[in-house]
N, C-alpha and C positions, 0 to 999 in steps of 0.2 A: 102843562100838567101831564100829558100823555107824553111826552120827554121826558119827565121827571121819574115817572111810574116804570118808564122802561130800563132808566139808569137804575133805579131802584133793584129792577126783579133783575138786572145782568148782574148786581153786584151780590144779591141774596144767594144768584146760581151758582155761582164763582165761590160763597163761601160754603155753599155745601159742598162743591166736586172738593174744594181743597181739604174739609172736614174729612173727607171719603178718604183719603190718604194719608191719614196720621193714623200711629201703631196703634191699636187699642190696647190699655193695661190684659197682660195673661191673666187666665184664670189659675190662681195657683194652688185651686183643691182638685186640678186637673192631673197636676204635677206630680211621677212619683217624686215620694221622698227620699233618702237617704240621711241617717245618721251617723257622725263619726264625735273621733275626740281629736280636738288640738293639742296635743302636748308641750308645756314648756321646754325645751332643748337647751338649755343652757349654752355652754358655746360648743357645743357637735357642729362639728365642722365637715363639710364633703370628707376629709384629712383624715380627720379623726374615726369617721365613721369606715371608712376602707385601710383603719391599722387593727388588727387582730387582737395584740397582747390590750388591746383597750377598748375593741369592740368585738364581743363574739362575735357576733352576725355578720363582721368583712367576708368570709371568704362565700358563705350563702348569696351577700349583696354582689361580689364578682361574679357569681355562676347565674345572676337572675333574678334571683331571692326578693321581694319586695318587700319592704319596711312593713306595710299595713296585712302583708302576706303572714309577719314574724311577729310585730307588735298592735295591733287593732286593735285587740282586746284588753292589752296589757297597757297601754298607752297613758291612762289616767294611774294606773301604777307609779307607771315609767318616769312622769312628770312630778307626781309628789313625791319619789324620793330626789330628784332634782334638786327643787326648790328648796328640801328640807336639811340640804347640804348633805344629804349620802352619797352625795358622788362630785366628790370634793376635785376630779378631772375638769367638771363640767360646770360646777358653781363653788368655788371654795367653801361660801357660808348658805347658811340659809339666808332665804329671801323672804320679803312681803307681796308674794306675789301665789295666786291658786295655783294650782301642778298640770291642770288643764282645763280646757273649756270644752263643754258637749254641745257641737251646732248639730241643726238641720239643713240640710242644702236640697236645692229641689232647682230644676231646672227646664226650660219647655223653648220652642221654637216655632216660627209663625212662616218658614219657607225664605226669610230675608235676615230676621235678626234671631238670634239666641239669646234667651235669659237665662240669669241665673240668681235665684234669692237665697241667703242664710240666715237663720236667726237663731239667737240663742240668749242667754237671760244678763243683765247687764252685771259686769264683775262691781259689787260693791266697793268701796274705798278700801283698800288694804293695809293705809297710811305710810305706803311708801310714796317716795318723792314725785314730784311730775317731773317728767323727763320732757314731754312736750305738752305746755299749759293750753296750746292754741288747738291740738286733736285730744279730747276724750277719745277716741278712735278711731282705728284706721284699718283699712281690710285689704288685701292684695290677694287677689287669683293671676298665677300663673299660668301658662299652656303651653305645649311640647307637641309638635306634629310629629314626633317619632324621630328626630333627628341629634337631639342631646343627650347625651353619653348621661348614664343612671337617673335622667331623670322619669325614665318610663320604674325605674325603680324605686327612687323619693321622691318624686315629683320636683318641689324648688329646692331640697338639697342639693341638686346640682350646681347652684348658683352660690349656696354660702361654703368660703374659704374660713381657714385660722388667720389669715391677713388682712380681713375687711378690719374697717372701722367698728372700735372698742372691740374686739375679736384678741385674744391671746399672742398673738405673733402681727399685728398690726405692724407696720414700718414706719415710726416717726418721722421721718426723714423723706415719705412718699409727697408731703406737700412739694418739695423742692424737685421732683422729679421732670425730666424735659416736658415730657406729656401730661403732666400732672391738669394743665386745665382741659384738655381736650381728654380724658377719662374724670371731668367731675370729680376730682381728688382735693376734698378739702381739708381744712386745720386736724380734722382727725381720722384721716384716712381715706382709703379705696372704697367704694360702693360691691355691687354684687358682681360677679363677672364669670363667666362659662372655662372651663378648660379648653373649649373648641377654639377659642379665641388667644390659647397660651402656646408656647413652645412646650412647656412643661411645666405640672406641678409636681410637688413631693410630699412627701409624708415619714423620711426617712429619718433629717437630722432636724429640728429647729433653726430658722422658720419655716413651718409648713407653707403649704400654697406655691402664687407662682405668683403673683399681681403684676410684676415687674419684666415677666417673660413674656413679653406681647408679642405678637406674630407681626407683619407686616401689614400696613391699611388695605393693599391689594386683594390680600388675605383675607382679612376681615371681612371686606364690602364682597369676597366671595361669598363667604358662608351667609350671610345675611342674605342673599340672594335666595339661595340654596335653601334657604329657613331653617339654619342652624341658629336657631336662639330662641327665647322664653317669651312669650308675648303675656306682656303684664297688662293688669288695673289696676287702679286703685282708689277708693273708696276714701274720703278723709272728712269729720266730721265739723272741724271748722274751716275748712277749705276746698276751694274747687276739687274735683275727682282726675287723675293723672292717669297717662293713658304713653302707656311705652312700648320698649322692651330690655332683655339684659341677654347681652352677648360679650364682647369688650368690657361692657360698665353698664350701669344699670340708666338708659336713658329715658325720660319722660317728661312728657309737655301737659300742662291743665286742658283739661279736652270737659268741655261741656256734654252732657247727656250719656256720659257714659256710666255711669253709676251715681247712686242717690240711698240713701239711708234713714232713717230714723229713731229716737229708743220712745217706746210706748208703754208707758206703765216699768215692767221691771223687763219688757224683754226688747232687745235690737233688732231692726230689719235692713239688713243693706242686700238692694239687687245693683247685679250690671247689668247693661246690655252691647252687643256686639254685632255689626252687622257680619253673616255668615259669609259673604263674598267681599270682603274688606278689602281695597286695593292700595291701604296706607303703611307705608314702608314698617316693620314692626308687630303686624297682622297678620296671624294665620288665618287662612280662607278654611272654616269650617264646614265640611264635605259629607253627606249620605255615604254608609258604607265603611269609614275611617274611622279608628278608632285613636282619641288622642289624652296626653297624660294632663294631669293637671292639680295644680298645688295650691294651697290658701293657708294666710297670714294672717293674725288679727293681735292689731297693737290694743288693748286694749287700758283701761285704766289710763291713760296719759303717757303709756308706754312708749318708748321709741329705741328705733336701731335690733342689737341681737335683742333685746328683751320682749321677746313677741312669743306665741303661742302658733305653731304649725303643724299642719296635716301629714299625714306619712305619704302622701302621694297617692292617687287616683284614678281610674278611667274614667273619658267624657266620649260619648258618640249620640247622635240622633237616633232616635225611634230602635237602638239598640237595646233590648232588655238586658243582656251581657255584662254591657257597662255600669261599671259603679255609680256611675251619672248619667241616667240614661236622661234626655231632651226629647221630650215626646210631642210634637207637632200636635200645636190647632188651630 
């Protein structure tokens, strides 16, 4: 009996020390908040956005200029003339789709991992088609340590070309390509992919982009080194949560615990979490003092591919009041 009693109270001790090292949920009325709008973009492509006679704002976006610096406010504008077919560059017709979404994002840090939670109200049916029956939604934050060309200026627009898949200048003919399975290139095309990762894109004749002007693997597995690329999440409603990044091509593996979601009554909550000193190939190690960019996607509706609603691009820093994202430690 006194053997039993001692097996008893070692196994009792053991589950409180191990209770003692699991994250506690944040408290998220700790959180500041931040509100923005996601605007539908039609197909505004990195391309498109840096040609002049078709974007004013190119040569402000080459001098620095930030999207949400130019459009912030004007954003849910921006979006229903989109959708409503006024801008017949970027959506021929009108669509059955809102012009944008207004989140809340809020974000906090416990000295090992980062959160980040969004909510905003769920897009009712619009009775356009489902594009994917298996996600009612899906979220993706991107991150930028300072090292990808404009995305400290639209955050994931650095990532979308005129050549991805269902994009305007897509390359039929990319399935057949040598590298076609080693870049994830399926029956409809190239996924996301960085200019740091290209010999060259253009924007001058038809087809824009570059998907095909690949650098060297040497090359590549340099900059990834270096932390030239986006380190994504993603969030997916009827499916495990994916956990990447997009450099070359937009890579990702189902990763448990990194993000989780809900829709409550009429509104959605999806948070991620990140560990800040992450030592997994595709991870920015989030640092006191750094200030870093960062972008969000939401497929909403049954949405998929270009037809998503995104952020103009962001700051995220710790216990920085500066940032647009400040992550305030408890």
């Amino acid at each position: 009996m006194k053997k039993m009693m001692t097996i008893i109270s070692t196994l009792v001790l053991a589950t409180i020390a191990t209770m003692g090292t699991l994250q506690a949920a944040p408290d998220w009325s700790k959180a500041p908040a931040k509100k923005m709008t996601l605007l539908y973009p039609g197909t505004a492509s990195l391309e498109w956005t840096l040609k002049g006679v078709d974007h004013s704002g190119a040569k402000a976006m080459k001098g620095g200029e930030t999207c949400a610096g130019c459009h912030d406010k004007e954003a849910a504008d921006v979006g229903k003339k989109i959708v409503s077919g006024g801008k017949p560059d970027l959506e021929k017709t009108a669509i059955k789709v809102p012009g944008s979404i207004p989140i809340t994002v809020q974000a906090t840090h416990d000295g090992a991992n980062l959160y980040l939670r969004l909510q905003w109200k769920d897009t009712k049916s619009t009775g356009a088609p489902k594009m994917d029956e298996k996600n009612q939604v899906k979220v993706a934050m991107m991150i930028d340590a300072g090292k990808v060309d404009y995305a400290d200026v639209g955050g994931c627009w650095a990532s979308c070309h005129h050549d991805l898949r269902t994009m305007p200048d897509v390359d039929k003919n990319a399935p057949n390509h040598a590298k076609a399975k080693a870049l994830d290139i399926r029956k409809n095309g190239p996924t996301k992919y960085l200019k740091e990762s290209r010999t060259s894109i253009t924007n001058k004749e038809h087809p824009w982009g570059g998907w095909d002007k690949l650098k060297s693997g040497a090359e590549i597995d340099k900059e990834l080194k270096e932390g030239e690329f986006l380190d994504i999440v993603q969030y997916r409603s009827g499916a495990a949560p994916r956990d990447g990044y997009v450099l070359d091509a937009r890579r990702m593996k189902e990763v448990e615990g990194v993000a989780e979601g809900k829709l409550e009554g009429d509104t959605w909550t999806v948070s991620f979490t990140r560990k800040l000193a992450s030592a997994e190939i595709g991870d920015h190690k989030i640092e006191p003092g750094k200030t870093y960019h960062i972008g969000f996607a939401i497929h909403d509706a049954y949405s998929n591919e270009r037809h998503h609603h995104v952020s103009l691009g962001h700051s995220l820093a710790l216990d920085n009041a500066k940032a647009d994202i400040n992550a305030v430690k408890q």
